[in-house]
C-alpha positions as protocol buffer text, in pm:
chain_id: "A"
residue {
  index: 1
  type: UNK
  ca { x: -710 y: 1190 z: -389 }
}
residue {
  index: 2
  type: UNK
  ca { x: -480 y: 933 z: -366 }
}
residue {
  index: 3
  type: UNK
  ca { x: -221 y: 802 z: -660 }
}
residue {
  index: 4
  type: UNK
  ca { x: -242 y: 442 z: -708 }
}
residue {
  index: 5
  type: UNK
  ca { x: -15 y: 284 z: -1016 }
}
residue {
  index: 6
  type: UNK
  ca { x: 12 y: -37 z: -1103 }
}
residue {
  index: 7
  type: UNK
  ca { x: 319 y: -197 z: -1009 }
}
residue {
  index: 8
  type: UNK
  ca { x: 477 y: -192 z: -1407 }
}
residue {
  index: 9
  type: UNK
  ca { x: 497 y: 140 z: -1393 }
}
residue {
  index: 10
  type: UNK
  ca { x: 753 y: 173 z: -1150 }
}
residue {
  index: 11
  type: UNK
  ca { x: 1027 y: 91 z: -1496 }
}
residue {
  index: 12
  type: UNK
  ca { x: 979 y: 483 z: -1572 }
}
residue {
  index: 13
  type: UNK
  ca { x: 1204 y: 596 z: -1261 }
}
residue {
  index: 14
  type: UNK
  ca { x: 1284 y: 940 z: -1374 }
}
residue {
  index: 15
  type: UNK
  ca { x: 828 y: 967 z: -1396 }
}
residue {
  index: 16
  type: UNK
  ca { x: 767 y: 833 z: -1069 }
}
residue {
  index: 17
  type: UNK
  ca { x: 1039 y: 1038 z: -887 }
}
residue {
  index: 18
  type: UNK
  ca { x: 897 y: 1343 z: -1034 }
}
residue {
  index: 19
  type: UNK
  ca { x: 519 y: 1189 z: -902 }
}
residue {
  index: 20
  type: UNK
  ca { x: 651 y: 1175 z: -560 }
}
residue {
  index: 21
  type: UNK
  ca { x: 805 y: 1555 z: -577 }
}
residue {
  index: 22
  type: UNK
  ca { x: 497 y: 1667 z: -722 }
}
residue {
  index: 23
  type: UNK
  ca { x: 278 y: 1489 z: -508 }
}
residue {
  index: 24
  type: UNK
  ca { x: 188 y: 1578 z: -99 }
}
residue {
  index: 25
  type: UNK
  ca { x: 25 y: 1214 z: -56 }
}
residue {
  index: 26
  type: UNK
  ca { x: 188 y: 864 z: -74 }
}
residue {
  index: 27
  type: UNK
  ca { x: 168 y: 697 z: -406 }
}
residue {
  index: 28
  type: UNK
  ca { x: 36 y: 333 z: -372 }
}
residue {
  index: 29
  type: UNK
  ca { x: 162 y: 38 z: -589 }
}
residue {
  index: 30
  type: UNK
  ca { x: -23 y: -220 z: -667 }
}
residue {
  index: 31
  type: UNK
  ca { x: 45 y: -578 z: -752 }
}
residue {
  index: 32
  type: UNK
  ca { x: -211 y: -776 z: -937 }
}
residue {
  index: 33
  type: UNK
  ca { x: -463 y: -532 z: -830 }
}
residue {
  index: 34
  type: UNK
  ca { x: -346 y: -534 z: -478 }
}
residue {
  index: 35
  type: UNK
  ca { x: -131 y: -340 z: -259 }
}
residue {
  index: 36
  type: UNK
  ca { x: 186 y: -396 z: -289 }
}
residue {
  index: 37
  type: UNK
  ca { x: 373 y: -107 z: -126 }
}
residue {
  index: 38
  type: UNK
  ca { x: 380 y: 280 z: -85 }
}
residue {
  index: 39
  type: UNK
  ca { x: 653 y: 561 z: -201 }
}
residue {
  index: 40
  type: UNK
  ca { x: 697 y: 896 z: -154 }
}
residue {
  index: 41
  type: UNK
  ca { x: 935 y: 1163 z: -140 }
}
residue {
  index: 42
  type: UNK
  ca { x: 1212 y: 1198 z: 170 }
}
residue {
  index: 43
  type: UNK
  ca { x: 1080 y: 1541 z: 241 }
}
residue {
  index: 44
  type: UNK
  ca { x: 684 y: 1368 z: 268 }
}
residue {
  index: 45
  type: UNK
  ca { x: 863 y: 1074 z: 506 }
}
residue {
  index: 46
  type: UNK
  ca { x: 1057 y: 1320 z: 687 }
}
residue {
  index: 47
  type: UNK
  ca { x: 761 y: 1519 z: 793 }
}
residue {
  index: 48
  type: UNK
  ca { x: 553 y: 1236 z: 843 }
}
residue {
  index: 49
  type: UNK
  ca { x: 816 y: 1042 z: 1049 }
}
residue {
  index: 50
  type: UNK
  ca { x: 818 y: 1443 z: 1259 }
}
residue {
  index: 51
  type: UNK
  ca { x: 496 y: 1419 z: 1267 }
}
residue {
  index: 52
  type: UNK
  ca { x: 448 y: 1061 z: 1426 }
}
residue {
  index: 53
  type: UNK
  ca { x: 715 y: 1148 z: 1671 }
}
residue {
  index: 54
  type: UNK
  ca { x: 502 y: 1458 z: 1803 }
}
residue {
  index: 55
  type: UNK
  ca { x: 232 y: 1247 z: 1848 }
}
residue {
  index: 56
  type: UNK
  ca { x: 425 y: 961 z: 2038 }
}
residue {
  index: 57
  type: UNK
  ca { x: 543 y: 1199 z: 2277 }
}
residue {
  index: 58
  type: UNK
  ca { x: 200 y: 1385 z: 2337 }
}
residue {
  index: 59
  type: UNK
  ca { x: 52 y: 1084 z: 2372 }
}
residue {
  index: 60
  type: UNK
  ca { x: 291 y: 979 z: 2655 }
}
residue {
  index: 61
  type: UNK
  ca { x: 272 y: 1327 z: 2776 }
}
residue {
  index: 62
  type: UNK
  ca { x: -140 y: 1265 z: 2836 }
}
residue {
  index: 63
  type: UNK
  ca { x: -86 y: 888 z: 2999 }
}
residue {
  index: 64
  type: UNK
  ca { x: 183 y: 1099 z: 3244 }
}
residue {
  index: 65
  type: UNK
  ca { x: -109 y: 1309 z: 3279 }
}
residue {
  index: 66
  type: UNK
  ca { x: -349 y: 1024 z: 3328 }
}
residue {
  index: 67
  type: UNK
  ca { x: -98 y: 861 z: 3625 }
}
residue {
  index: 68
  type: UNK
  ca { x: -126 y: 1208 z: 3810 }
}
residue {
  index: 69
  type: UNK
  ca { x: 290 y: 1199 z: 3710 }
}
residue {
  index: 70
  type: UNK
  ca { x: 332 y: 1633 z: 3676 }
}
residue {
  index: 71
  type: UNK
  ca { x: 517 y: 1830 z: 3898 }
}
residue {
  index: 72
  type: UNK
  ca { x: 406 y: 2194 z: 3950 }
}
residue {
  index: 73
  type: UNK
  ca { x: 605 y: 2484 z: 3769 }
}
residue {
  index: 74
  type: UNK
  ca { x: 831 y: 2575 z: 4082 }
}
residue {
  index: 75
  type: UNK
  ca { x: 920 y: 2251 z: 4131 }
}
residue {
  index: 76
  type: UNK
  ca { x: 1007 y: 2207 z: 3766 }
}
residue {
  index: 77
  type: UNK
  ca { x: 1216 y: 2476 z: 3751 }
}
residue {
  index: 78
  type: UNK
  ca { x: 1406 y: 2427 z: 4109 }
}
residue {
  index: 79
  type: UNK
  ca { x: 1468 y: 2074 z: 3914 }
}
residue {
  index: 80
  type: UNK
  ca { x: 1638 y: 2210 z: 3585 }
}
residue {
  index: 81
  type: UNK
  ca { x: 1794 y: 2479 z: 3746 }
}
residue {
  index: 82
  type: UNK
  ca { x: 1992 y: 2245 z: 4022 }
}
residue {
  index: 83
  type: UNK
  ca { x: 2069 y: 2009 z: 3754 }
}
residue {
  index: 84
  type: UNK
  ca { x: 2210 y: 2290 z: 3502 }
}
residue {
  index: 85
  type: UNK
  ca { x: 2375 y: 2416 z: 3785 }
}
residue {
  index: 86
  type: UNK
  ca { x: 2174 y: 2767 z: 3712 }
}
């Protein structure tokens, strides 16, 4: 269930750091009852940031699929070996 805390809150820095450690969800602040922003912790952003950067690339991966743009496994590997020099 999500945290949501009203903007004021965010004085108690030492409480809301130790919210976002505790915490595997974004906390929402809110600003005369509306939403005003979102924190969490830089592990949380790191794996969400990983996590939106595996998607990007298997969503290109599937429009590459989509085109017909795939080259078969032998050809894949005469690629990378001739440019690796292998």
């Amino acid at each position: 269930m999500p945290r949501i805390i009203p903007i004021r809150d965010l004085k108690n820095t030492s409480k809301i750091s130790q919210m976002c450690h505790e915490s595997k969800e974004p906390i929402f602040v809110t600003k005369n009852g509306y939403g005003a922003m979102v924190i969490m912790s830089m592990q949380m952003y790191e794996e969400t940031m990983y996590l939106l950067d595996v998607r990007n690339k298997l969503d290109a991966a599937e429009k590459q699929l989509t085109e017909g743009k795939v080259l078969d496994v032998d050809t894949s590997l005469k690629n990378i070996r001739k440019k690796y020099n292998v």
